[in-house]
C-alpha positions as a LaTeX table, in Angstrom:
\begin{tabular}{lrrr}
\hline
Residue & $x$ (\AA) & $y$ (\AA) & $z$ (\AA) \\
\hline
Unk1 & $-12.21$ & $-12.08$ & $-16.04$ \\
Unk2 & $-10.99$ & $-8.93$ & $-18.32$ \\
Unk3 & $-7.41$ & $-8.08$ & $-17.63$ \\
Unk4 & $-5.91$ & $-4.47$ & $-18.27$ \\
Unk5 & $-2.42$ & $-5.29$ & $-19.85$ \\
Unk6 & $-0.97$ & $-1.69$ & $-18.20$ \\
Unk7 & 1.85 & 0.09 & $-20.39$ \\
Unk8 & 3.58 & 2.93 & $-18.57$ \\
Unk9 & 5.89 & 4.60 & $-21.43$ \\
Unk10 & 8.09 & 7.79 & $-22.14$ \\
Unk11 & 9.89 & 8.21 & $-25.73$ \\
Unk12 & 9.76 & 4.19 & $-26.48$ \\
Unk13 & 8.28 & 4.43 & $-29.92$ \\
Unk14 & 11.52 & 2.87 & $-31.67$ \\
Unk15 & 10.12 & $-0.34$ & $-30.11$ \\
Unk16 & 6.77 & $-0.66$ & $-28.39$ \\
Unk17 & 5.65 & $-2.28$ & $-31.41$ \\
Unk18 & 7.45 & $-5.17$ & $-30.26$ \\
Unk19 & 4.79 & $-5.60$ & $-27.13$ \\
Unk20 & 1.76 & $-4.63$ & $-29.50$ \\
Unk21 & 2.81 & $-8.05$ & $-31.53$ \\
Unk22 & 3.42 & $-10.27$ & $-28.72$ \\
Unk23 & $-0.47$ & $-8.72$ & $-27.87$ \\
Unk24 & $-1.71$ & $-9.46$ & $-31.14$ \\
Unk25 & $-0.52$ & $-13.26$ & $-30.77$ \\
Unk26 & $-2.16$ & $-13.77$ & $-27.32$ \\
Unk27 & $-4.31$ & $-17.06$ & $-26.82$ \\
Unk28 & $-6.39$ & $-15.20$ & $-24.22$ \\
Unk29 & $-7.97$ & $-12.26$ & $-25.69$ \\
Unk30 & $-10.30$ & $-10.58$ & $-23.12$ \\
Unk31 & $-8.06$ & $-8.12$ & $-22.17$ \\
Unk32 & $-7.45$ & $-4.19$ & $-23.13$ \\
Unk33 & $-4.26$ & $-2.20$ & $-23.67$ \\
Unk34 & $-4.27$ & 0.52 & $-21.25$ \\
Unk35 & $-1.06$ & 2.82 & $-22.15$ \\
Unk36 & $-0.33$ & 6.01 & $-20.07$ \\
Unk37 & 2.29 & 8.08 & $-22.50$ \\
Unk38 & 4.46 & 9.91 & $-19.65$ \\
Unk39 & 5.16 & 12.96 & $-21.55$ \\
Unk40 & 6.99 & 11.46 & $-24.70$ \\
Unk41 & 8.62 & 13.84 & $-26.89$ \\
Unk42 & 9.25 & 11.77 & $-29.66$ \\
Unk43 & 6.87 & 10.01 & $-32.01$ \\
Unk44 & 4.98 & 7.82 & $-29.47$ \\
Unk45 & 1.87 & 9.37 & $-30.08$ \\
Unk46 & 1.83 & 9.15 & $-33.61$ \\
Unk47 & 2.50 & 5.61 & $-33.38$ \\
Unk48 & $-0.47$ & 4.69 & $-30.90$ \\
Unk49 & $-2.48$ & 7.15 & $-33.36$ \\
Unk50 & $-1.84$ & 4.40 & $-36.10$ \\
Unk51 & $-2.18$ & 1.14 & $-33.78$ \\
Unk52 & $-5.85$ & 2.35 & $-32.76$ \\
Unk53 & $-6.87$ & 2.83 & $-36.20$ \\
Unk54 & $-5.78$ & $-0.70$ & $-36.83$ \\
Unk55 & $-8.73$ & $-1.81$ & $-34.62$ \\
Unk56 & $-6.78$ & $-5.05$ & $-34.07$ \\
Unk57 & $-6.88$ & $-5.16$ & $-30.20$ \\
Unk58 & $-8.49$ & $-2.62$ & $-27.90$ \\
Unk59 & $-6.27$ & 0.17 & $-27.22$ \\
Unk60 & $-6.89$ & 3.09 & $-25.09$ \\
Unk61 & $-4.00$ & 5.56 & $-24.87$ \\
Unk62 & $-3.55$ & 8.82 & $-23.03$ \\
Unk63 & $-0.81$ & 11.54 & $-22.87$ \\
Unk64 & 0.02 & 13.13 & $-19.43$ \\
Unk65 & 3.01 & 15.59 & $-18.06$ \\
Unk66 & 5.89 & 13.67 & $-17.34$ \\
Unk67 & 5.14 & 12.19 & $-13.74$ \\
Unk68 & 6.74 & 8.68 & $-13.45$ \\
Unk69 & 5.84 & 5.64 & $-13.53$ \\
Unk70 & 4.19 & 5.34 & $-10.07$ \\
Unk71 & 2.10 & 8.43 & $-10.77$ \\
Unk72 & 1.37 & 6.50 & $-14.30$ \\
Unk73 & 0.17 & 3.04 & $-11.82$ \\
Unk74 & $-2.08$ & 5.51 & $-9.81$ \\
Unk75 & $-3.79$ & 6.90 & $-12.73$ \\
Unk76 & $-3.68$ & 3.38 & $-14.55$ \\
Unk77 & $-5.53$ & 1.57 & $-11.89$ \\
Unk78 & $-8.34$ & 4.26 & $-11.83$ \\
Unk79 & $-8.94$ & 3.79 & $-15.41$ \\
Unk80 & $-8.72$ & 0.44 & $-16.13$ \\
Unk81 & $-11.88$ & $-1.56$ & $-17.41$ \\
Unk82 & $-9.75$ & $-4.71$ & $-16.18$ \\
Unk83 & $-10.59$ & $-7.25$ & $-12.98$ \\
Unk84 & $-6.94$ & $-7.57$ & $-13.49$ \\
Unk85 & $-3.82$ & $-5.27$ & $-13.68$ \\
Unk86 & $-0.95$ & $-6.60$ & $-15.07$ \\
Unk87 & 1.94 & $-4.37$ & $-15.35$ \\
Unk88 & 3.91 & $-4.86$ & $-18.61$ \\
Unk89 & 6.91 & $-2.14$ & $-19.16$ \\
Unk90 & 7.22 & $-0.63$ & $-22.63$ \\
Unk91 & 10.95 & $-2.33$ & $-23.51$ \\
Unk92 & 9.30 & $-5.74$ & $-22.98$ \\
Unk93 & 7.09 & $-8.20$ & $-24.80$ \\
Unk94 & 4.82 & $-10.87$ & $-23.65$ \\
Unk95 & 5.43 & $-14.86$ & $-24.40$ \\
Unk96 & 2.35 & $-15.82$ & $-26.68$ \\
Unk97 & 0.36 & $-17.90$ & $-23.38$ \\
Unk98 & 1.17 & $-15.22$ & $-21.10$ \\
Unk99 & $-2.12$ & $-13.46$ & $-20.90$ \\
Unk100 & $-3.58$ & $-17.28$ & $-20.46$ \\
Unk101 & $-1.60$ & $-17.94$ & $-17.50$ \\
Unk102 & $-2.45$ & $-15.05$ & $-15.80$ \\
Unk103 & $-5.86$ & $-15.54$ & $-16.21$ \\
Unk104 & $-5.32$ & $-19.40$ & $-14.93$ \\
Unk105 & $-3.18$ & $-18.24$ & $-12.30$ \\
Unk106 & $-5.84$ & $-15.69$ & $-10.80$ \\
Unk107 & $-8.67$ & $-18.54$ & $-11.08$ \\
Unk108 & $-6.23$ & $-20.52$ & $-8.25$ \\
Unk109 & $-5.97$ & $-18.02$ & $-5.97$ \\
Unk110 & $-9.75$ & $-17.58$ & $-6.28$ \\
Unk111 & $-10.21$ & $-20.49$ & $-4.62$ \\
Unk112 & $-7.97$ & $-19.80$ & $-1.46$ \\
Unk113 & $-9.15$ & $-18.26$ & 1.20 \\
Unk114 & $-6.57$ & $-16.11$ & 2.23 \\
Unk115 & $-6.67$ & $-12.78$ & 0.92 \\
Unk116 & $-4.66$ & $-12.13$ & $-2.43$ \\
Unk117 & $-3.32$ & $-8.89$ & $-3.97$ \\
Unk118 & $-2.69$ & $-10.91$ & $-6.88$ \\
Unk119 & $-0.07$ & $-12.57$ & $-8.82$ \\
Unk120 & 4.07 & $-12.87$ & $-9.33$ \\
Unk121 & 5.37 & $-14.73$ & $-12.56$ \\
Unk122 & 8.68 & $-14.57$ & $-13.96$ \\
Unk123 & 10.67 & $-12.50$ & $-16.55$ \\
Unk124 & 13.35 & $-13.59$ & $-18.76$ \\
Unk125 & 16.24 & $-12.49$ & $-20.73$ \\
Unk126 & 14.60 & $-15.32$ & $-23.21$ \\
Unk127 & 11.55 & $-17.83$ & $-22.99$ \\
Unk128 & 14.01 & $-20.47$ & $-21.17$ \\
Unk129 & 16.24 & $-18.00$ & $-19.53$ \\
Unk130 & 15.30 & $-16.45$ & $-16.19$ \\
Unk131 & 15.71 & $-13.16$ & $-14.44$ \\
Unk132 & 17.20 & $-13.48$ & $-11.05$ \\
Unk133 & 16.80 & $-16.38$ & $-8.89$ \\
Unk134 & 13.98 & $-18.42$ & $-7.51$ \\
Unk135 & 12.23 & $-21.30$ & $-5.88$ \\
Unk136 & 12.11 & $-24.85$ & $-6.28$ \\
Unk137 & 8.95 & $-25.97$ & $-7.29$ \\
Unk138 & 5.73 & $-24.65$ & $-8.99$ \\
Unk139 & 4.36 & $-21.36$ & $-6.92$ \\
Unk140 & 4.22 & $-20.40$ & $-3.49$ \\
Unk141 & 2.07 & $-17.94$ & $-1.49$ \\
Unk142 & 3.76 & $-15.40$ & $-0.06$ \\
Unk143 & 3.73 & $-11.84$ & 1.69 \\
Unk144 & 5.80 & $-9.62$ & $-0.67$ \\
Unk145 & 8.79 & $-9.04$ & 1.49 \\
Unk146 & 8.85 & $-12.69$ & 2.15 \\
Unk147 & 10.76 & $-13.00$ & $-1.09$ \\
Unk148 & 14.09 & $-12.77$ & 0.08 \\
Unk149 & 13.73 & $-15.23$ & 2.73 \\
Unk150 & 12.68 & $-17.58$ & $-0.38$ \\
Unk151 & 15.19 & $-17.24$ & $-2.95$ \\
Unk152 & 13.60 & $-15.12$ & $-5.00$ \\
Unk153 & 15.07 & $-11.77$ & $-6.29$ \\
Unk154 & 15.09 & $-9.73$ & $-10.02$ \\
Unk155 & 13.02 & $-8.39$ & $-11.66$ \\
Unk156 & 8.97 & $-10.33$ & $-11.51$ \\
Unk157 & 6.20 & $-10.07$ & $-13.76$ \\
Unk158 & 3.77 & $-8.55$ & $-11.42$ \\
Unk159 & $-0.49$ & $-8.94$ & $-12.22$ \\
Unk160 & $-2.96$ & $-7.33$ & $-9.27$ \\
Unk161 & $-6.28$ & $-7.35$ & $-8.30$ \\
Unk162 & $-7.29$ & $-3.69$ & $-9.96$ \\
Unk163 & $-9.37$ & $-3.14$ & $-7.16$ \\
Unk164 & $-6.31$ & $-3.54$ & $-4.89$ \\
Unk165 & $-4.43$ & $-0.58$ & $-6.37$ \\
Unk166 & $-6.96$ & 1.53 & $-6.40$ \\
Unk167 & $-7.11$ & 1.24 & $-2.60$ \\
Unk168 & $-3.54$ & 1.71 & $-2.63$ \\
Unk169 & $-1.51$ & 4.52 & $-4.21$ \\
Unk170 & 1.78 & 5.15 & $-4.63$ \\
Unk171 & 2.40 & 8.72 & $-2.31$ \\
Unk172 & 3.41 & 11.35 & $-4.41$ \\
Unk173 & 6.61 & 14.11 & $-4.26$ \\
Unk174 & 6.11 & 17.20 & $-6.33$ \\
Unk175 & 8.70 & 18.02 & $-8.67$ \\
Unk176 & 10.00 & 13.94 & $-8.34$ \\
Unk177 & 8.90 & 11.27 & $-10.78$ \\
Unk178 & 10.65 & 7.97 & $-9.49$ \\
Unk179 & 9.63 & 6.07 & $-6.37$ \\
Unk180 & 10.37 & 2.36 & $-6.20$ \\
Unk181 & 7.42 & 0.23 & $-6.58$ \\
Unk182 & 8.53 & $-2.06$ & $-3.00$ \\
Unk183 & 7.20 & 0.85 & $-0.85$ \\
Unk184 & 3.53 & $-0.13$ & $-2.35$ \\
Unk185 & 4.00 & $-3.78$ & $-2.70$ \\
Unk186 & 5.42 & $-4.00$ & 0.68 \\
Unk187 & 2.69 & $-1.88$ & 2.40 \\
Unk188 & $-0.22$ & $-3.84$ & 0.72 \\
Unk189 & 1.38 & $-7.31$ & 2.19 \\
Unk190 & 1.31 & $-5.48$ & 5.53 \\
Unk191 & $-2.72$ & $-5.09$ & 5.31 \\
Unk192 & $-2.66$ & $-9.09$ & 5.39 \\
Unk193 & $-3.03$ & $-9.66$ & 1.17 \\
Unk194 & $-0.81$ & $-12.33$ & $-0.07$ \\
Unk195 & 1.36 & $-12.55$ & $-3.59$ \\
Unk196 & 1.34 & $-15.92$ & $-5.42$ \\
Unk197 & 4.38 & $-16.26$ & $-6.70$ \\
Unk198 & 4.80 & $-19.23$ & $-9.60$ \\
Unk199 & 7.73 & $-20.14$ & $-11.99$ \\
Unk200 & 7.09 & $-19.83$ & $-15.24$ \\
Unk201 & 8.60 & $-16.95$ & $-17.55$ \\
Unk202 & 5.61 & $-14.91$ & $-18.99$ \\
Unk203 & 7.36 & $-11.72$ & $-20.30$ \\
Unk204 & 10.52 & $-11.02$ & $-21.97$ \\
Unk205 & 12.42 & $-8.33$ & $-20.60$ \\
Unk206 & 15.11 & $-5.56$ & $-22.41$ \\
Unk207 & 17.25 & $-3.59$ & $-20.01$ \\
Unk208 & 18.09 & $-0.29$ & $-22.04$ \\
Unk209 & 20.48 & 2.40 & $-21.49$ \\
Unk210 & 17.53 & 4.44 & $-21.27$ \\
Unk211 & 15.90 & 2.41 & $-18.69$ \\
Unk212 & 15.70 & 3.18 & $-14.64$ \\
Unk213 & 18.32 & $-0.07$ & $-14.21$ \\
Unk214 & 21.07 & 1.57 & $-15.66$ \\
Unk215 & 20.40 & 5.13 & $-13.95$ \\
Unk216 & 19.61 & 3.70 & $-10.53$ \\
Unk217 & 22.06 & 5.97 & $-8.16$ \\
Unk218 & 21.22 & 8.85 & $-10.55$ \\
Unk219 & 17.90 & 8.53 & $-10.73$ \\
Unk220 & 17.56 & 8.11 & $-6.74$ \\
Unk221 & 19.50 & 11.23 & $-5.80$ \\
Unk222 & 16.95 & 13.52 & $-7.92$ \\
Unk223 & 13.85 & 12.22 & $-6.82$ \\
Unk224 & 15.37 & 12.67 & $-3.05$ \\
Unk225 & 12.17 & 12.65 & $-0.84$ \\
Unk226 & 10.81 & 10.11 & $-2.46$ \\
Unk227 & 14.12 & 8.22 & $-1.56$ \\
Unk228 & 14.64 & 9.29 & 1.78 \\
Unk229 & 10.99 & 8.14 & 2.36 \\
Unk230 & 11.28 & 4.72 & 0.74 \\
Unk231 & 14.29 & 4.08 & 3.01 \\
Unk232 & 12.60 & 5.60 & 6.17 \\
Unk233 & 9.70 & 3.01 & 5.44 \\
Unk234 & 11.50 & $-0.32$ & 4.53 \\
Unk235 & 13.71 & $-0.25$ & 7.42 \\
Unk236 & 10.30 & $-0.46$ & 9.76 \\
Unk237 & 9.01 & $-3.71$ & 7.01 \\
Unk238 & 9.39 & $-6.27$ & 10.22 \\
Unk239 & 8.53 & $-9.11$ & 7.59 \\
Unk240 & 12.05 & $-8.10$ & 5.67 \\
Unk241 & 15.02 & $-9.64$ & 6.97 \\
Unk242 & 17.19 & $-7.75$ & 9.63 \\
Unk243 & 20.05 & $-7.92$ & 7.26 \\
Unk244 & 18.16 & $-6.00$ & 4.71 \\
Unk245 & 16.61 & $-3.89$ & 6.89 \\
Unk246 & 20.59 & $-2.43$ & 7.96 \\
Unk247 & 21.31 & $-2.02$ & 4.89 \\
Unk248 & 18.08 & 0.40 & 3.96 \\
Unk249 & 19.06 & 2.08 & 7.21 \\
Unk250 & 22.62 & 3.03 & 5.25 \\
Unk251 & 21.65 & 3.78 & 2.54 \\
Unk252 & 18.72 & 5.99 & 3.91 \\
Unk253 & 22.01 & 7.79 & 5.46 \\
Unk254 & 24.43 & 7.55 & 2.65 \\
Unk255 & 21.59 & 9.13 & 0.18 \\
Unk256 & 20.62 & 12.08 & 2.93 \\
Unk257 & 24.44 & 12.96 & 3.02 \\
Unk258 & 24.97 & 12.60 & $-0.71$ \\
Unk259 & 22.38 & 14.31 & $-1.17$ \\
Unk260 & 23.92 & 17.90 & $-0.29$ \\
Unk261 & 26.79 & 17.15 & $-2.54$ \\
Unk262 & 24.37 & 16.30 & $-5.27$ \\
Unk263 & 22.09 & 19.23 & $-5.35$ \\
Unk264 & 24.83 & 21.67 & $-4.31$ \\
Unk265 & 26.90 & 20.43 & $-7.03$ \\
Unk266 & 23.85 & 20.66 & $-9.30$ \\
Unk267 & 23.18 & 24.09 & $-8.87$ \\
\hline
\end{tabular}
């Protein structure tokens, strides 16, 4: 079962290395690097350049125009050699068994008969320290917008069927390169496939200043339609809570209206 480790990144070469060692001490080791460079200007290229030549682990690494990271999934998911997908950001590293447990993890939900996109684990600030909250208890089978109604919220370390995404895309807004990855998730649970969700902390995650965290508001008012349409579509997710759903619809409204300050502003 070959798993595509998936690396969106844009100007991170002052410390992807940090994920090609936690790669290089994997237990599991059918799996392939599969790094979409998102337009770097900086020395990213140069780097991967070097790591290939190294012939440690199998790398395959390809430039594209700036585009996002969703446009970086679509294009990931065609070319990936992988059964699985596991999305692994460029700030973070994996624990040494990660790569294990994912495989593990997808031989369970083999054996179910419900369908399955694929797989949840979690992140953490360390190996003992979680992101967000969670669960009681080992794993739990889920639609994706279930979450909430479970305890569980942060940041996840996410691992799908590649076959899955490549039946699903992420839509697309010329000119826009951010659209939040729920508007896919979400609208894969609603064609009746399932997320198993399971506590243990599999990936190690940074938050930068040059990361989408810290830029959230920013980064939502320039990629407007892409907003405005994740908003429009959450608020109709009847498996969210009602509660959650309100408070889409506002900010669907307070981002429309912003929005003319914004790009006036801007010009």
């Amino acid at each position: 079962m070959k798993i595509t480790v998936f690396t969106p990144t844009y100007n991170r070469s002052y410390i992807i290395s940090q994920l090609y060692q936690s790669l290089l001490a994997q237990t599991y080791h059918d799996f392939e690097w599969l790094v979409i460079d998102d337009g770097s200007n900086d020395s990213t290229q140069d780097l991967f350049h070097k790591l290939i030549s190294e012939n440690k682990i199998d790398i395959r690494y390809y430039k594209v125009p700036n585009g996002g990271k969703h446009r970086a999934i679509n294009r990931g998911s065609d070319l990936a050699r992988g059964e699985i997908f596991f999305i692994v950001d460029s700030d973070d590293y994996l624990t040494p068994n990660s790569l294990e447990r994912v495989h593990y993890w997808f031989g369970e939900i083999q054996k179910k008969k419900a369908k399955f996109a694929g797989i949840s684990g979690l992140k953490g600030y360390t190996p003992q320290n979680y992101i967000g909250t969670t669960f009681q208890g080992k794993h739990l089978e889920l639609f994706s917008p279930q979450q909430k109604q479970y305890g569980i919220s942060g940041d996840r370390a996410d691992a799908f069927y590649t076959s899955v995404l490549r039946t699903f895309k992420f839509p697309e807004f010329p000119g826009e390169n951010f659209l939040t990855e729920a508007t896919l998730w979400f609208k894969i649970a609603e064609h009746g496939y399932k997320t198993c969700f399971f506590n243990e902390i599999i990936c190690i995650c940074n938050y930068l200043p040059d990361g989408l965290t810290h830029n959230s508001v920013a980064t939502r008012l320039k990629n407007i339609h892409g907003t405005l349409f994740a908003y429009r579509y959450l608020v109709t997710v009847k498996q969210l809570p009602f509660s959650l759903r309100l408070r889409y619809f506002l900010n669907y409204w307070r981002f429309y209206l912003f929005s003319f300050f914004y790009h006036n502003s801007a010009i």
